[in-house]
C-alpha positions in Angstrom: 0.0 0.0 0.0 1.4 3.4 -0.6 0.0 6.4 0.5 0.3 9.8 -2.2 -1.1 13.3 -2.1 -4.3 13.5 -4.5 -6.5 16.3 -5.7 -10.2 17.1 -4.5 -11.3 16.1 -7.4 -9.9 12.4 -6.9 -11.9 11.9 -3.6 -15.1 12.9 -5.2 -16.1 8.8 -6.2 -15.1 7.0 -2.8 -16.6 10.0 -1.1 -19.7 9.5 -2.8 -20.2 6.1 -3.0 -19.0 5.0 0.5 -20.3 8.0 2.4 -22.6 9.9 0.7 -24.4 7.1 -1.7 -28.2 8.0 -1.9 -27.4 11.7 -2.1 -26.6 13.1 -5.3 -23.0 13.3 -6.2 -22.6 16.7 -6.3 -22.5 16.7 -2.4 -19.4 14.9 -2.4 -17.6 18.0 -3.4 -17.4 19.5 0.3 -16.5 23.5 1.3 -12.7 24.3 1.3 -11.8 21.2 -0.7 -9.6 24.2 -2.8 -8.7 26.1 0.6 -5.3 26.9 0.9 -3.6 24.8 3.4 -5.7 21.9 2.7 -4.4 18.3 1.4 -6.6 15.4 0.2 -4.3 11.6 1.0 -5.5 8.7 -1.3 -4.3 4.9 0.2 -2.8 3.0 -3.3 -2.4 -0.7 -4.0 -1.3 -1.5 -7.4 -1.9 2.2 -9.1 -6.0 1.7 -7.7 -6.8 4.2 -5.1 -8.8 2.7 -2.5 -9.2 5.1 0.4 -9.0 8.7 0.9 -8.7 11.1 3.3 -8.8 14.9 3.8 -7.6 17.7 5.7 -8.7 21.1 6.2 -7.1 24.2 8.3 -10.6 24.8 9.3 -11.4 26.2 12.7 -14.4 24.9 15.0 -16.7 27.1 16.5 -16.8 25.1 19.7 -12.5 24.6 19.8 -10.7 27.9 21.1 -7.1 26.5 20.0 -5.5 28.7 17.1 -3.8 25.9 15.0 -6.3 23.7 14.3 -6.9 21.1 11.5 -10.3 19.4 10.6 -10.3 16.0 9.0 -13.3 15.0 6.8 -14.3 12.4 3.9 -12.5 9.3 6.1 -13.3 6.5 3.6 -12.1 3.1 2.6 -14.0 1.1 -0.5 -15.8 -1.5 1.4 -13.3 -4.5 0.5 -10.7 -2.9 1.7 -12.2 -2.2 5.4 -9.9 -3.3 8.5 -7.0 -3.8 6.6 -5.1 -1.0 7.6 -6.3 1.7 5.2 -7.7 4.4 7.6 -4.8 3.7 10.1 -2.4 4.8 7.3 -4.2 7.9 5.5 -4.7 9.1 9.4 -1.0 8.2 10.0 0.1 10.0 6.9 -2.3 12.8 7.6 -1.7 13.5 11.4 2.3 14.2 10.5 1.8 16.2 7.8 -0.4 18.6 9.8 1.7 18.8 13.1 4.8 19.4 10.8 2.5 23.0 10.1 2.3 23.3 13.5 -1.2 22.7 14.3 -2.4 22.5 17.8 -5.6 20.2 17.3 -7.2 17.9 14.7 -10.7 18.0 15.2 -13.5 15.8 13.1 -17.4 14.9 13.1 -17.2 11.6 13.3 -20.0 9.6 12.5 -21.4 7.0 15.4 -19.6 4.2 13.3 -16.4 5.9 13.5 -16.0 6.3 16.9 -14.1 3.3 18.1 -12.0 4.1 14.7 -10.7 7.6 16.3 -10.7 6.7 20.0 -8.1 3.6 18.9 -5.8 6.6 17.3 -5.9 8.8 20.0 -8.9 11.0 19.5 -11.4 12.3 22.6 -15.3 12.8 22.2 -16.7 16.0 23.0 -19.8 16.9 24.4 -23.1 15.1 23.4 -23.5 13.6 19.8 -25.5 15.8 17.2 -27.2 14.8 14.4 -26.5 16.1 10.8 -29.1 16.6 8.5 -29.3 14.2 5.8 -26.3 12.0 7.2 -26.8 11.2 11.0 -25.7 11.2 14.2 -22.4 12.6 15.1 -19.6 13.5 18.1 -17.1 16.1 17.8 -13.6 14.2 18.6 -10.5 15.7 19.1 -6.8 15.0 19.3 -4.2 17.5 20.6 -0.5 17.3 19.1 2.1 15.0 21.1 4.8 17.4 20.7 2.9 20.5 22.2 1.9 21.3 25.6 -2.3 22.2 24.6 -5.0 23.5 26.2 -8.1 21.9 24.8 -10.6 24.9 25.6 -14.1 23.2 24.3 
């Protein structure tokens, strides 16, 4: 497996039809997917991309850190599930951003996902919400290992 910088427009499929599949494609194609700073991760094996990943210097309303980076679109085709995929684009994902100095990663992980970001390190906080149109939710966080962080939520 090798794991390679993609564009936006590369997540778009696996977005679609692992997360998003009875909504129309379009809403695949998610806000600051073009925003400076961000970085899309696609997880290879044999030239065919089979997971993706990506990674926003988006801010949360509820986090009061400066640095902070927001992970979204977290998916694996479904063949390909606990084999290591996710681990790696997370891996490959978390270094890049603490190398720009971020404070926190944040996400809205989906109910399912849970265990997934509580194995790598990630907190819930507060109650779970539900998104329209998608489900429910927590807010999970994860400060960086190599700063000393309050996580004001």
């Amino acid at each position: 497996m090798e794991i390679k910088q993609i564009s936006a427009e590369e997540t778009q499929d696996i977005r679609h039809r692992v997360l998003r599949p009875e909504q129309p494609e379009s809403n695949a194609i998610y806000p600051n997917d073009n925003l400076e700073g961000t970085f899309h991760l696609g997880a290879f094996e044999n030239d065919v991309l089979l997971g993706v990943a990506s990674f926003y210097p988006e801010k949360s309303a509820v986090i009061m850190n400066h640095a902070q980076y927001r992970i979204r679109g977290v998916a694996t085709e479904r063949r390909m599930r606990l084999k290591g995929l996710g681990t790696a684009l997370l891996a490959e994902g978390e270094a890049k951003i603490w190398a720009r100095g971020a404070e926190i990663i944040w996400c809205n992980a989906r109910i399912v996902a849970v265990g997934f970001y509580e194995k790598h390190g990630y907190r819930k906080v507060g109650k779970s919400f539900v998104i329209p149109g998608i489900g429910e939710h927590y807010l999970m966080t994860k400060s960086n290992p190599n700063k000393t962080v309050d996580q004001d939520c």
